[in-house]
PDB file as gemmi writes it, atoms N, CA and C in Angstrom:
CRYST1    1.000    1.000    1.000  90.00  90.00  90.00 P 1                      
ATOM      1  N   UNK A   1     112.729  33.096  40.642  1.00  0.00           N  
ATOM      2  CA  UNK A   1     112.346  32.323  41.795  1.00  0.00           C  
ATOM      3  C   UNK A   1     112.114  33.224  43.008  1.00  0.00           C  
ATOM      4  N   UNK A   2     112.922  34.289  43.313  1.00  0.00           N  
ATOM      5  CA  UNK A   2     113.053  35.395  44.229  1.00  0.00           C  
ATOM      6  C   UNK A   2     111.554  35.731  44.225  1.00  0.00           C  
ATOM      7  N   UNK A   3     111.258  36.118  42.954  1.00  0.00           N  
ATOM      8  CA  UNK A   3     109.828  37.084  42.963  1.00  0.00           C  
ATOM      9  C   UNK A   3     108.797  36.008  43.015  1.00  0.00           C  
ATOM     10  N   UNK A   4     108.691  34.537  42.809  1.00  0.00           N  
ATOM     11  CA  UNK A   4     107.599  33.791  43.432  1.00  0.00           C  
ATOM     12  C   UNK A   4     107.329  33.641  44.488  1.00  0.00           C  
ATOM     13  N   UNK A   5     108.787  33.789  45.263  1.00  0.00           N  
ATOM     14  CA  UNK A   5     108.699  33.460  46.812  1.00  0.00           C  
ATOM     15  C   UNK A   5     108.026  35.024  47.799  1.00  0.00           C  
ATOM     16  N   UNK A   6     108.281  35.835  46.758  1.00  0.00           N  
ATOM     17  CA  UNK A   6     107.851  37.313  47.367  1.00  0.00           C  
ATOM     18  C   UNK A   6     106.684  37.319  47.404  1.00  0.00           C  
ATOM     19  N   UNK A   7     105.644  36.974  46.047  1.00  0.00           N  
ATOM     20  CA  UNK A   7     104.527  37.103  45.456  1.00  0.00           C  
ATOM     21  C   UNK A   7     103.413  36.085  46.474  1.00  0.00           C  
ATOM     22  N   UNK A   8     103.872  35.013  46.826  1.00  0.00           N  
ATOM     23  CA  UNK A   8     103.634  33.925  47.629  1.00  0.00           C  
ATOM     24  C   UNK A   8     103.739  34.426  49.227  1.00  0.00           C  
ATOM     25  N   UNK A   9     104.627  35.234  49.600  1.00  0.00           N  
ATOM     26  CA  UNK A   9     104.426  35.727  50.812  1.00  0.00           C  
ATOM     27  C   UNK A   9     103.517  36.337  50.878  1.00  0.00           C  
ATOM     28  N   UNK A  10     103.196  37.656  49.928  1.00  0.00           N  
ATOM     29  CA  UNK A  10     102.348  38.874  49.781  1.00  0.00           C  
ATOM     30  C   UNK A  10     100.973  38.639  50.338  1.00  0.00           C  
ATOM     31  N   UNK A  11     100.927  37.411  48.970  1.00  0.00           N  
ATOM     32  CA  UNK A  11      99.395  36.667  49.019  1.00  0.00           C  
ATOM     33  C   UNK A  11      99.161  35.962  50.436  1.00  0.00           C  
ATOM     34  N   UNK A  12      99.904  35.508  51.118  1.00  0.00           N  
ATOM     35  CA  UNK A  12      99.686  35.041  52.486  1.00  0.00           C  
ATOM     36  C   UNK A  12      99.071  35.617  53.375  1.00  0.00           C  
ATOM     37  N   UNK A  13     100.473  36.957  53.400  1.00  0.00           N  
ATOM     38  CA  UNK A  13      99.994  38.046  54.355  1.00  0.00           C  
ATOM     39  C   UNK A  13      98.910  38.926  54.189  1.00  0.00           C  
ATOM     40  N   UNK A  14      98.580  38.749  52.678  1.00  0.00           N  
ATOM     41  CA  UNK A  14      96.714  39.712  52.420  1.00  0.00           C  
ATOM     42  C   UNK A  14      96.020  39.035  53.294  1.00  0.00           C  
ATOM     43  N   UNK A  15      96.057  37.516  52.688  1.00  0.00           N  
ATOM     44  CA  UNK A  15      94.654  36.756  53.356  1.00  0.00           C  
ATOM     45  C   UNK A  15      94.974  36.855  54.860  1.00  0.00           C  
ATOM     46  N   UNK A  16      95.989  36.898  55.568  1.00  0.00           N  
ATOM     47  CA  UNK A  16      96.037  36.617  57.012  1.00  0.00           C  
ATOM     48  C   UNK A  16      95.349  38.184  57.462  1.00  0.00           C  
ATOM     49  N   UNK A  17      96.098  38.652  56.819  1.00  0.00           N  
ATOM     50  CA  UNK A  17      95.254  40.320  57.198  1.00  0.00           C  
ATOM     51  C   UNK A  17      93.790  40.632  57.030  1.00  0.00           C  
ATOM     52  N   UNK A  18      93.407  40.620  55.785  1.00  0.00           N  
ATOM     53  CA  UNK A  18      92.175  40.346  56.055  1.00  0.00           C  
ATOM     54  C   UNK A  18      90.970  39.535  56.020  1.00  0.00           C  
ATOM     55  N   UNK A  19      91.091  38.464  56.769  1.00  0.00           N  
ATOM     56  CA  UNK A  19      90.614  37.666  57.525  1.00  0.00           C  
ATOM     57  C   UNK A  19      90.174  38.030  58.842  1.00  0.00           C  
ATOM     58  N   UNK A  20      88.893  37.751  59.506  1.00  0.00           N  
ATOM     59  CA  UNK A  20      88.582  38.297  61.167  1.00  0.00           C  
ATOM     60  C   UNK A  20      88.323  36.642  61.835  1.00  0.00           C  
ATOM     61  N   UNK A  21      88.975  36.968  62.866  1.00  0.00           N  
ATOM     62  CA  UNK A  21      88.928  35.773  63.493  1.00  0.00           C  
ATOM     63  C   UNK A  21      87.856  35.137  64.097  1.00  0.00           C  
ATOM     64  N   UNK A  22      87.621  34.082  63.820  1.00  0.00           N  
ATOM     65  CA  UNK A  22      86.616  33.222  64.048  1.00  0.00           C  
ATOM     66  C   UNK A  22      86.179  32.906  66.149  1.00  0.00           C  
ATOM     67  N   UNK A  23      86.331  33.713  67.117  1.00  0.00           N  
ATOM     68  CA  UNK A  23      86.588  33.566  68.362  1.00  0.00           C  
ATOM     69  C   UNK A  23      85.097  33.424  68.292  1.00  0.00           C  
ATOM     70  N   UNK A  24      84.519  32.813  69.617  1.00  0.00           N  
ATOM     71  CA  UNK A  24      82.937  33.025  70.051  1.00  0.00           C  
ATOM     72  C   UNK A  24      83.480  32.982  71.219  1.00  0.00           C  
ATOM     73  N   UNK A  25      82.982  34.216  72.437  1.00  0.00           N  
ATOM     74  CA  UNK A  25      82.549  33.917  73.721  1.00  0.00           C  
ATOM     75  C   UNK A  25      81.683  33.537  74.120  1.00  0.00           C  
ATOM     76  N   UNK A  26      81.992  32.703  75.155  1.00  0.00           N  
ATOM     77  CA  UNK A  26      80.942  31.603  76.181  1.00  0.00           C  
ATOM     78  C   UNK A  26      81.091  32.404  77.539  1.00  0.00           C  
ATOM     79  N   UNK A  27      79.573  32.617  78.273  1.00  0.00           N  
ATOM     80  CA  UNK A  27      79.874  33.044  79.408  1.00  0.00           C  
ATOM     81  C   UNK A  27      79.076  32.219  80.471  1.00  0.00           C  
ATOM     82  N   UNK A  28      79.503  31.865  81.396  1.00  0.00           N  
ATOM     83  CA  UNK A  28      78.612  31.413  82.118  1.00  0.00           C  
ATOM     84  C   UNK A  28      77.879  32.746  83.513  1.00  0.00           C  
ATOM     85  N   UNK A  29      76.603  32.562  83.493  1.00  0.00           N  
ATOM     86  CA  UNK A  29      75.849  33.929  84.300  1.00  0.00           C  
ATOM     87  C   UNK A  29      74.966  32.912  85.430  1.00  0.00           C  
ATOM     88  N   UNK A  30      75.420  33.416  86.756  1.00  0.00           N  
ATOM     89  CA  UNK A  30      74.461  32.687  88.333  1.00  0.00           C  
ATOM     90  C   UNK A  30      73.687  34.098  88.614  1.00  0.00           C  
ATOM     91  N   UNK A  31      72.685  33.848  89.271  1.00  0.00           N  
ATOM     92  CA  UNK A  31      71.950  34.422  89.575  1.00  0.00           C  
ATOM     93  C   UNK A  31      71.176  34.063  90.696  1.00  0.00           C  
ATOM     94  N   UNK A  32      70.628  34.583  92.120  1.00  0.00           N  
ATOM     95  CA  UNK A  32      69.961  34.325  92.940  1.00  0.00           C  
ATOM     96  C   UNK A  32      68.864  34.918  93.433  1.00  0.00           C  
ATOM     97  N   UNK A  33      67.877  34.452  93.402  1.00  0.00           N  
ATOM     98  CA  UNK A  33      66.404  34.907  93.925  1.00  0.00           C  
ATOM     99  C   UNK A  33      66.199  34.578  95.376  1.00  0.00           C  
ATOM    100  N   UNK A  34      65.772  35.904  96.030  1.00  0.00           N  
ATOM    101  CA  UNK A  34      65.142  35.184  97.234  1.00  0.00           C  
ATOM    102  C   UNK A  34      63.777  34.081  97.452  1.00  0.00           C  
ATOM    103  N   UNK A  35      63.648  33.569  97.759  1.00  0.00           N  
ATOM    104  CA  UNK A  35      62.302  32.483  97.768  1.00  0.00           C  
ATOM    105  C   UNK A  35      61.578  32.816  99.490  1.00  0.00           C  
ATOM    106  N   UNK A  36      60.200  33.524  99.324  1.00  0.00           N  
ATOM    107  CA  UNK A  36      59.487  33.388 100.586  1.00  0.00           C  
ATOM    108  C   UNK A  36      59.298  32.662 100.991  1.00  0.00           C  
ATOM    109  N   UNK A  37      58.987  31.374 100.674  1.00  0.00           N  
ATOM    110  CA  UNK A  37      58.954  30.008 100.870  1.00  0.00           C  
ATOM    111  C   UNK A  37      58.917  28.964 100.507  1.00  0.00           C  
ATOM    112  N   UNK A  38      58.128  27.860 100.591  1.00  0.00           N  
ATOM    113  CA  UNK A  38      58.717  26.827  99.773  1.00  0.00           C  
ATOM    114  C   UNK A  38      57.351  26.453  98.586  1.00  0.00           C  
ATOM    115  N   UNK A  39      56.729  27.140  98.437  1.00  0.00           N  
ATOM    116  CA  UNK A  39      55.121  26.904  97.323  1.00  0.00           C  
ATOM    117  C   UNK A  39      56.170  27.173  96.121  1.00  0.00           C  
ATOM    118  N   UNK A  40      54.825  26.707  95.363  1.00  0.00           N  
ATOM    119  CA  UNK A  40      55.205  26.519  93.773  1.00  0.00           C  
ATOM    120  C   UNK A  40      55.214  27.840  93.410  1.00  0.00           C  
ATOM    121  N   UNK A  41      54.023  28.923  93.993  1.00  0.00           N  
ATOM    122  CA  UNK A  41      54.381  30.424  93.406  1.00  0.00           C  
ATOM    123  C   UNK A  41      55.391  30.802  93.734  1.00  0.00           C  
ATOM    124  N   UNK A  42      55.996  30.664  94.645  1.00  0.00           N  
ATOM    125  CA  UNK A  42      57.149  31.185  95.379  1.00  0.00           C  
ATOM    126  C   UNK A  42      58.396  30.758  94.152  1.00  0.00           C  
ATOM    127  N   UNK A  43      58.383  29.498  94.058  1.00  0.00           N  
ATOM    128  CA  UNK A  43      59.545  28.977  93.258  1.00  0.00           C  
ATOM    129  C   UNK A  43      59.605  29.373  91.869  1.00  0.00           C  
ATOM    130  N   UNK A  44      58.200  29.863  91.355  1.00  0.00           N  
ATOM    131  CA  UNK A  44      57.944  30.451  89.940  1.00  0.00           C  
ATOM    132  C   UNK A  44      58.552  31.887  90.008  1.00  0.00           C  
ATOM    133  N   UNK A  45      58.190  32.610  90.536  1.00  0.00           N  
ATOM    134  CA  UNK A  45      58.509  34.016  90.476  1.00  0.00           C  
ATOM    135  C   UNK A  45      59.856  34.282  90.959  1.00  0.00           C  
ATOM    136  N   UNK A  46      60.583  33.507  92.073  1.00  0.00           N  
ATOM    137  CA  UNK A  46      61.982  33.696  91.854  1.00  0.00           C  
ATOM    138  C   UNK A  46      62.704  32.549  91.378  1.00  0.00           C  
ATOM    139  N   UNK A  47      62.084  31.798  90.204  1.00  0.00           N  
ATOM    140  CA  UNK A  47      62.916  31.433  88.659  1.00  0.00           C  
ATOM    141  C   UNK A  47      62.645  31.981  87.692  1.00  0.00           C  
ATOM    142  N   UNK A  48      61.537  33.355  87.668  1.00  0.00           N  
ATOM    143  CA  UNK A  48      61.535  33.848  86.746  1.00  0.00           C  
ATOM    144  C   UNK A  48      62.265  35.571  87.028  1.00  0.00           C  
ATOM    145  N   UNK A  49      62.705  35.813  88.116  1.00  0.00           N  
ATOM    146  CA  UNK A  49      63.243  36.340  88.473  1.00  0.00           C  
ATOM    147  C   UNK A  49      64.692  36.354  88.485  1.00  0.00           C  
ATOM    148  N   UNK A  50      64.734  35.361  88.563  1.00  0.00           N  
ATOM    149  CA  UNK A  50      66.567  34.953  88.251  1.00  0.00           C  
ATOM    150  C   UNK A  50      66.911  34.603  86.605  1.00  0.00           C  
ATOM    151  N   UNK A  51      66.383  34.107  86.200  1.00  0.00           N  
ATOM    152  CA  UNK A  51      66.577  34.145  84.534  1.00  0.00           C  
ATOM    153  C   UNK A  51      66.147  35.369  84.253  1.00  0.00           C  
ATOM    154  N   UNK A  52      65.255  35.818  84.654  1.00  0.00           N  
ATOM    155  CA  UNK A  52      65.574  37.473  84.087  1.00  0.00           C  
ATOM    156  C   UNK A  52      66.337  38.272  83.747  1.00  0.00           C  
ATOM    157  N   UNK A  53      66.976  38.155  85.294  1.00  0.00           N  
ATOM    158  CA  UNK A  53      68.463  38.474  85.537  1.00  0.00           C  
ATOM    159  C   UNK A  53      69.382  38.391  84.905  1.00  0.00           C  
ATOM    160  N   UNK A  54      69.564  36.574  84.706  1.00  0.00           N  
ATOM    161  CA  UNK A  54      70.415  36.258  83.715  1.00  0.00           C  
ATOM    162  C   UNK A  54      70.448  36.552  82.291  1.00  0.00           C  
ATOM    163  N   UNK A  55      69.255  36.924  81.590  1.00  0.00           N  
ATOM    164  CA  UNK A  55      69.260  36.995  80.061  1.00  0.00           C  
ATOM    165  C   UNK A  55      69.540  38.352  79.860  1.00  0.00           C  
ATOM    166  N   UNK A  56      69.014  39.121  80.769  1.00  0.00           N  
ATOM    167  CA  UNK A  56      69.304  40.698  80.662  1.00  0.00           C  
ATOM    168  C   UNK A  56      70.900  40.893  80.713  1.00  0.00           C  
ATOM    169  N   UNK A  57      71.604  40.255  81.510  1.00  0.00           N  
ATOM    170  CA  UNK A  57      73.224  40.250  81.089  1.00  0.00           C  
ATOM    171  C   UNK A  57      73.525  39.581  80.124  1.00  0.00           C  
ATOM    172  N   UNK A  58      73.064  39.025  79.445  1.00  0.00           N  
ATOM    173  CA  UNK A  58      73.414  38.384  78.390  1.00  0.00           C  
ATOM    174  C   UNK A  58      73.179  39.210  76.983  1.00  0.00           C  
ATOM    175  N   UNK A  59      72.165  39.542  77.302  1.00  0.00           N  
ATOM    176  CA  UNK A  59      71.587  40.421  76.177  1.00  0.00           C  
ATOM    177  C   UNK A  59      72.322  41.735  75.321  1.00  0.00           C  
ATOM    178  N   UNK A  60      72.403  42.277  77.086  1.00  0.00           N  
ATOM    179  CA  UNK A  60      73.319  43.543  77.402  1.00  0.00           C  
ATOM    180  C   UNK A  60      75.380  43.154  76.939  1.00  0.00           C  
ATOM    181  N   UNK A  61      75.406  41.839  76.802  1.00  0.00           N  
ATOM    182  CA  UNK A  61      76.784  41.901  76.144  1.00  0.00           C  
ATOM    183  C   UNK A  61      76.646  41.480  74.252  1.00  0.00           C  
ATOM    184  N   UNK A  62      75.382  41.098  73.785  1.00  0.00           N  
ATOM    185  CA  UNK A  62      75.656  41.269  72.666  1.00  0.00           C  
ATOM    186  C   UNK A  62      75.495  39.548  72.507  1.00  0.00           C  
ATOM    187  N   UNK A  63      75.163  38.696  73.554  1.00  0.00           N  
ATOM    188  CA  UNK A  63      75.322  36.981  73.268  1.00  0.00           C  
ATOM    189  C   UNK A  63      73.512  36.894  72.894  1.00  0.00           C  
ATOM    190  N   UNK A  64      73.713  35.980  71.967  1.00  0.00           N  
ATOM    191  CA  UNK A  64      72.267  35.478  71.491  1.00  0.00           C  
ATOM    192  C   UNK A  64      71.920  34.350  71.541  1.00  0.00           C  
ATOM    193  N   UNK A  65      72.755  33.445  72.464  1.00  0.00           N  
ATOM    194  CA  UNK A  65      72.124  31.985  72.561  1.00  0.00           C  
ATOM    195  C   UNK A  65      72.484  31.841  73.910  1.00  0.00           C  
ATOM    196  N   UNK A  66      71.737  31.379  74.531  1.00  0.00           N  
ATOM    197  CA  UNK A  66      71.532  31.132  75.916  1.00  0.00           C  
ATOM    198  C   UNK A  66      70.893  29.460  76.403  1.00  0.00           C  
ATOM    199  N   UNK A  67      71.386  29.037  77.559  1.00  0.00           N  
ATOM    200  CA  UNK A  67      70.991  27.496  77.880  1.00  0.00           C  
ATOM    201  C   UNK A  67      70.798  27.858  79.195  1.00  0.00           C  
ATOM    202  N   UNK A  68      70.062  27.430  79.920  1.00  0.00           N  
ATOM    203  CA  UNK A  68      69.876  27.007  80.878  1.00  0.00           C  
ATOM    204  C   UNK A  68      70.217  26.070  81.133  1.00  0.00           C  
ATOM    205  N   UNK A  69      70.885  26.080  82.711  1.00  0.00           N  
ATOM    206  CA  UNK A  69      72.512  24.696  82.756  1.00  0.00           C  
ATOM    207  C   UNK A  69      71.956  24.274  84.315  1.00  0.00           C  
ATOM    208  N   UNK A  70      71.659  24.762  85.315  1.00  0.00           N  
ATOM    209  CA  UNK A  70      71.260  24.049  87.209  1.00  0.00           C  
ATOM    210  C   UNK A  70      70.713  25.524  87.307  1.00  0.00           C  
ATOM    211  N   UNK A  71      69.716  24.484  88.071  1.00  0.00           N  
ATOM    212  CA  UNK A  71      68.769  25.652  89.457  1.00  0.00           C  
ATOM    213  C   UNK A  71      68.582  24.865  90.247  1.00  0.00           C  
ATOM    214  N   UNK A  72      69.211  25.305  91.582  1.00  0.00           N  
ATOM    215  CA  UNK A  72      69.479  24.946  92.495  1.00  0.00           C  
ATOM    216  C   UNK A  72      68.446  25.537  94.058  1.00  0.00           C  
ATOM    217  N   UNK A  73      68.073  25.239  95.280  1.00  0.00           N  
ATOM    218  CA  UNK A  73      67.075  25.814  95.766  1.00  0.00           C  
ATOM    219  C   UNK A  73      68.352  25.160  97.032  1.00  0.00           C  
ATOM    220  N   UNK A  74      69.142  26.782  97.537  1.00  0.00           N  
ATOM    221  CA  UNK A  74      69.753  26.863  98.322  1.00  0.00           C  
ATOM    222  C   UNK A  74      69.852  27.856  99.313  1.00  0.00           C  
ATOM    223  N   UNK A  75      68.702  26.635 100.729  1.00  0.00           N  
ATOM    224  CA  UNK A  75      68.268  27.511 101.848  1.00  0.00           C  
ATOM    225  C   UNK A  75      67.060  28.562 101.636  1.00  0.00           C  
ATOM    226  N   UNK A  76      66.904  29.797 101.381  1.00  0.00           N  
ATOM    227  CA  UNK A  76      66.245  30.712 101.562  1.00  0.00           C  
ATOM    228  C   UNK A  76      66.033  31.055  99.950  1.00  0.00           C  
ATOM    229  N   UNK A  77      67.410  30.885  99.342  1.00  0.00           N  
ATOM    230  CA  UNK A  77      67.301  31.120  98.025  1.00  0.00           C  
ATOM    231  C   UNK A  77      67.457  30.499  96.581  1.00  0.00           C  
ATOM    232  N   UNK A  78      66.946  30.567  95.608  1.00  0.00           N  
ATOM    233  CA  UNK A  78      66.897  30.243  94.148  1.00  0.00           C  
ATOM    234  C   UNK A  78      67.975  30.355  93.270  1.00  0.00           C  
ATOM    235  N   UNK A  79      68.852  29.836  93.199  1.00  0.00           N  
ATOM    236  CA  UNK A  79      70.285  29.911  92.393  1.00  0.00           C  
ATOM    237  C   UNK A  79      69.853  29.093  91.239  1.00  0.00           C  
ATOM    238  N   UNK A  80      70.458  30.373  89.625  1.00  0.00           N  
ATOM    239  CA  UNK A  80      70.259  29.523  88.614  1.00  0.00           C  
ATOM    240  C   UNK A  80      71.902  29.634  87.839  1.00  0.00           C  
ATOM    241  N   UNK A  81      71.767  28.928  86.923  1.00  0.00           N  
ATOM    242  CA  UNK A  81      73.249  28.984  86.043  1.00  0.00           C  
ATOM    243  C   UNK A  81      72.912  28.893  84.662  1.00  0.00           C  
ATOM    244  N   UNK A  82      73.046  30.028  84.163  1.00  0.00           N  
ATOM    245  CA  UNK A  82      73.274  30.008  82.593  1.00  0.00           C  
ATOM    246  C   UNK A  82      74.334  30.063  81.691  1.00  0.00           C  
ATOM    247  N   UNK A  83      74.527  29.511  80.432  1.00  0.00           N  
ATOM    248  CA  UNK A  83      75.168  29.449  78.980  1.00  0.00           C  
ATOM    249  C   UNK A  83      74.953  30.579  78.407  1.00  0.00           C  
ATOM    250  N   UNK A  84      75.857  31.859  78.039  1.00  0.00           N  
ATOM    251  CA  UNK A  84      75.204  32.190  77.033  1.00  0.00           C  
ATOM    252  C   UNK A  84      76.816  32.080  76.034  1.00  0.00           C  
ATOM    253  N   UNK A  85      76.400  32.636  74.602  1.00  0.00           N  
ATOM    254  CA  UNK A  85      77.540  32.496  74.063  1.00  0.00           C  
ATOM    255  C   UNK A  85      77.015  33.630  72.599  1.00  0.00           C  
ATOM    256  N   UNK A  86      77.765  33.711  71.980  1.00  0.00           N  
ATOM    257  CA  UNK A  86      77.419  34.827  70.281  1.00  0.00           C  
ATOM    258  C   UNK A  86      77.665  34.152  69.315  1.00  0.00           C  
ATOM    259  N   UNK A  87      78.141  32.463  69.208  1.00  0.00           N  
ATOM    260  CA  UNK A  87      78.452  31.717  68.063  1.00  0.00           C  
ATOM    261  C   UNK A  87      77.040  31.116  67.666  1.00  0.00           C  
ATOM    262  N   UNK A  88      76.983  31.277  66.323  1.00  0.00           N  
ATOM    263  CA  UNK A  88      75.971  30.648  65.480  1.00  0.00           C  
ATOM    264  C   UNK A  88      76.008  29.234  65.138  1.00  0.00           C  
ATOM    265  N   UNK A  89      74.560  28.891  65.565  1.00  0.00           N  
ATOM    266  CA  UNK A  89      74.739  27.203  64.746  1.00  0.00           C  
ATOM    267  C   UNK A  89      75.167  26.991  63.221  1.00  0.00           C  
ATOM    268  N   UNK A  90      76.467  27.117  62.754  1.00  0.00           N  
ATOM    269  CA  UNK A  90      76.726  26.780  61.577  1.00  0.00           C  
ATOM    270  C   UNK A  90      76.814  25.816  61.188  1.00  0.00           C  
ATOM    271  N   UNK A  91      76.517  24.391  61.771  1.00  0.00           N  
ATOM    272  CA  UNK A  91      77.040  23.089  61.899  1.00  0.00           C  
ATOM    273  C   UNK A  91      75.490  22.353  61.320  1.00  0.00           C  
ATOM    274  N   UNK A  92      74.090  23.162  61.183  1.00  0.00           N  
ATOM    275  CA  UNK A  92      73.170  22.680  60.668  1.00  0.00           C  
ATOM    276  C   UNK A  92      72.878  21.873  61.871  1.00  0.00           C  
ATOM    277  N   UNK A  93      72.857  21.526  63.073  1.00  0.00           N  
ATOM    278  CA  UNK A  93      72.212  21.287  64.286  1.00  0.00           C  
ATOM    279  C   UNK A  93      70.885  21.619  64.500  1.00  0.00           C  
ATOM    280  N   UNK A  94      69.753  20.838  65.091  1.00  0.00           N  
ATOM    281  CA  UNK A  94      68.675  21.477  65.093  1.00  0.00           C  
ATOM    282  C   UNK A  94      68.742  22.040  66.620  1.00  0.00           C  
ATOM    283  N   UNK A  95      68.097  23.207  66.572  1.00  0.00           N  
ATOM    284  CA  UNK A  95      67.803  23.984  67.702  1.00  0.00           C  
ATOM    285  C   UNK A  95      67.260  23.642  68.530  1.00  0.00           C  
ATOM    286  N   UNK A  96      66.976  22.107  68.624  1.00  0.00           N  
ATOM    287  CA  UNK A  96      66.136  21.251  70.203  1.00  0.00           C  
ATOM    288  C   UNK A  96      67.794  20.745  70.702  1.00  0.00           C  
ATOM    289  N   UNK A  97      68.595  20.763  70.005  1.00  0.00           N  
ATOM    290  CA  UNK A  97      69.997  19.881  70.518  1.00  0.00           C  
ATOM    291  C   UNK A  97      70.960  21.079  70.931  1.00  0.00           C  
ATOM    292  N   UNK A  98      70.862  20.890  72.690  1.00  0.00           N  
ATOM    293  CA  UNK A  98      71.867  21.573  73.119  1.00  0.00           C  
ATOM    294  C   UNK A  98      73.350  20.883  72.658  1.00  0.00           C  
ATOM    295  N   UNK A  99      74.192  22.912  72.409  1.00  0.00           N  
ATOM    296  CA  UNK A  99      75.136  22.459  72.376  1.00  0.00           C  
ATOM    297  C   UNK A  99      76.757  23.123  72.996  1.00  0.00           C  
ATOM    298  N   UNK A 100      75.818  22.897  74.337  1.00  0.00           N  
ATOM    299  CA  UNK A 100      76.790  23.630  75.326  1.00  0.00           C  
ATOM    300  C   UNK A 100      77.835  22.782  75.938  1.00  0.00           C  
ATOM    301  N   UNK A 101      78.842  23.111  76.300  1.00  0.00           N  
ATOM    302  CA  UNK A 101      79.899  22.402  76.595  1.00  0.00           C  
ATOM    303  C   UNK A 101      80.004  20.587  77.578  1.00  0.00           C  
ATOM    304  N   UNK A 102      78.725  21.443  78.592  1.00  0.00           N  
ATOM    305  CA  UNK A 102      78.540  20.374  79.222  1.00  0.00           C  
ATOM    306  C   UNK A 102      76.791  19.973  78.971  1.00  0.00           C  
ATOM    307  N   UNK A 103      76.410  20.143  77.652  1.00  0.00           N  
ATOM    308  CA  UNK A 103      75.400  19.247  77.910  1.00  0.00           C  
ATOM    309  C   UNK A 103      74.768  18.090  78.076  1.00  0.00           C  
ATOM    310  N   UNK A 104      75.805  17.346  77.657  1.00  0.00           N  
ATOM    311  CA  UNK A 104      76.134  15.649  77.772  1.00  0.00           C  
ATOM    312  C   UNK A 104      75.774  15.412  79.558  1.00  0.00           C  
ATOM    313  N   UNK A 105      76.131  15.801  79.992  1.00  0.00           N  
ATOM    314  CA  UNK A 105      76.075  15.844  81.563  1.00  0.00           C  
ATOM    315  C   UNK A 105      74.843  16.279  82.355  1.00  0.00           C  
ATOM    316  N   UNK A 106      73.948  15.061  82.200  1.00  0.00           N  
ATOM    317  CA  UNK A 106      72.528  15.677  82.265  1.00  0.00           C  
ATOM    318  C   UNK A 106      72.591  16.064  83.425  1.00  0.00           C  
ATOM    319  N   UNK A 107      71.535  16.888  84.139  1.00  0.00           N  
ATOM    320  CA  UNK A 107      71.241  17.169  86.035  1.00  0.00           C  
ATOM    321  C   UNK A 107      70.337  17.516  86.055  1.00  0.00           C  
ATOM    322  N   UNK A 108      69.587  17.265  87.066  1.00  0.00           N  
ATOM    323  CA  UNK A 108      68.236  17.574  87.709  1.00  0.00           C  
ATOM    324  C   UNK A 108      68.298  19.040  87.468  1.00  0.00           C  
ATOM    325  N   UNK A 109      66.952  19.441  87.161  1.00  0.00           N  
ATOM    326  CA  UNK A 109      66.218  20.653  86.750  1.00  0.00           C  
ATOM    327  C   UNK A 109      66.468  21.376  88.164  1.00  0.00           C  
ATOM    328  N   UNK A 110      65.824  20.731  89.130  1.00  0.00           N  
ATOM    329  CA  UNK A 110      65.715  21.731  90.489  1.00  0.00           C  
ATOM    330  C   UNK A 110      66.372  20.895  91.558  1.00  0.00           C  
ATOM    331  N   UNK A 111      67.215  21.050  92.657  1.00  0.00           N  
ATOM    332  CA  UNK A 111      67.607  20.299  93.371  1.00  0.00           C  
ATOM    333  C   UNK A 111      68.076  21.100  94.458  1.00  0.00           C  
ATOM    334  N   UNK A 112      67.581  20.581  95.808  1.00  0.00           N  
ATOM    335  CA  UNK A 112      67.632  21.210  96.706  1.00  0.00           C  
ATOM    336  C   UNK A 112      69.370  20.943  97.485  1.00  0.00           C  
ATOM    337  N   UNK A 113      70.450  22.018  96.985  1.00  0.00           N  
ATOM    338  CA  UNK A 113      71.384  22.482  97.846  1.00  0.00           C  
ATOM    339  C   UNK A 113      71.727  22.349  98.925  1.00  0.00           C  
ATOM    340  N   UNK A 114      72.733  21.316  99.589  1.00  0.00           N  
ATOM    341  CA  UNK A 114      73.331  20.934 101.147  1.00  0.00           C  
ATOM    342  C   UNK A 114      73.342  22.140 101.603  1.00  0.00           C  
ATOM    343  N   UNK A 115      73.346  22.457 103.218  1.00  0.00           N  
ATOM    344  CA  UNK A 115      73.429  24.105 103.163  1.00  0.00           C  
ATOM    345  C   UNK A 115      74.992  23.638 103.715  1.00  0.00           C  
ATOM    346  N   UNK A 116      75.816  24.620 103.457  1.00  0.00           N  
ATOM    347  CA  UNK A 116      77.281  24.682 104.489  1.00  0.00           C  
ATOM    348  C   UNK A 116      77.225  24.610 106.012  1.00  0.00           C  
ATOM    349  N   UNK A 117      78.087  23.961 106.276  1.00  0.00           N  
ATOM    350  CA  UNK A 117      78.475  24.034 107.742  1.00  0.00           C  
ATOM    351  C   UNK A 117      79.573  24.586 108.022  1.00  0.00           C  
TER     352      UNK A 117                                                      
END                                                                             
């Protein structure tokens, strides 16, 4: 009985050992563009300026899925907020269905920012 209970540990502690843990980081990345003014070119080039931003840090840590979460148009400047994360859709999800923490929580694409007082 001694040596089942040994044999039974052994085998435990293999699989716990080698096993790699299943973690995914989620990061969330802001970014701000200046905006010359208020035209549509203006708003194109610093949102493509700020997701730039953002994917290039994302990239640069090794994450391969990315969401775009608020862009915000606060005062002078273009604030965006991204998802990125390194976990794979293993769940058979199709790739039109976000599945970021808060995507349930729809929000306006662009929305112009109270300024502080």
């Amino acid at each position: 009985m001694r040596t089942l209970n040994r044999l039974i540990s052994l085998t435990l502690l293999l699989i716990l050992a080698m096993s790699s843990p299943g973690w995914a980081r989620m990061v969330t990345f802001e970014a701000a563009a200046p905006l010359a003014d208020g035209s549509d070119t203006s708003i194109e080039l610093a949102l493509r300026g700020a997701v730039d931003t953002c994917v290039r840090g994302a990239t640069a840590m090794g994450l391969s899925w990315i969401w775009l979460r608020r862009v915000a148009v606060a005062g002078d400047q273009l604030v965006v907020q991204m998802i990125a994360t390194d976990e794979d859709d293993e769940d058979g999800e199709d790739a039109d269905t976000p599945s970021a923490p808060d995507a349930a929580r729809a929000e306006p694409a662009l929305s112009r920012a109270e300024p502080a007082l």
